[in-house]
N, C-alpha and C positions, 0 to 999 in steps of 0.2 A: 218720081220721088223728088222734092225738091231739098234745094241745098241746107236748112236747115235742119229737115230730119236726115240725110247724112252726116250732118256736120253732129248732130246727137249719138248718131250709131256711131262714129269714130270715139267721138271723147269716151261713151260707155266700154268700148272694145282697150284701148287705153288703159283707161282707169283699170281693166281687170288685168290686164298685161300686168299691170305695174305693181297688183297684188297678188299675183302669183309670181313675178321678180323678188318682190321683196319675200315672203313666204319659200322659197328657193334659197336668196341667199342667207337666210337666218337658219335653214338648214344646212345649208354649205356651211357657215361661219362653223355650226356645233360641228358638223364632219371633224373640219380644218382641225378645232379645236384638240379635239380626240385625237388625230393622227398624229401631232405636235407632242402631244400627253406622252404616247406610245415611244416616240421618238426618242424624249428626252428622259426615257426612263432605263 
């Protein structure tokens, strides 16, 4: 393999990381949100 198709498989592996990160915390944020709701009521 040479280095720029690793250097492709990294950024594509990345790139998905970072949309299941984001996808995660936009459901952590609604969690947060809800438990805060509960909280303050």
């Amino acid at each position: 393999m040479d280095d720029i198709k690793v250097g492709r498989e990294v950024l594509s592996v990345i790139r998905d990381l970072q949309f299941i990160m984001n996808d995660l915390s936009a459901e952590l944020r609604v969690g947060l949100a809800d438990t805060h709701h509960l909280i303050s009521l």
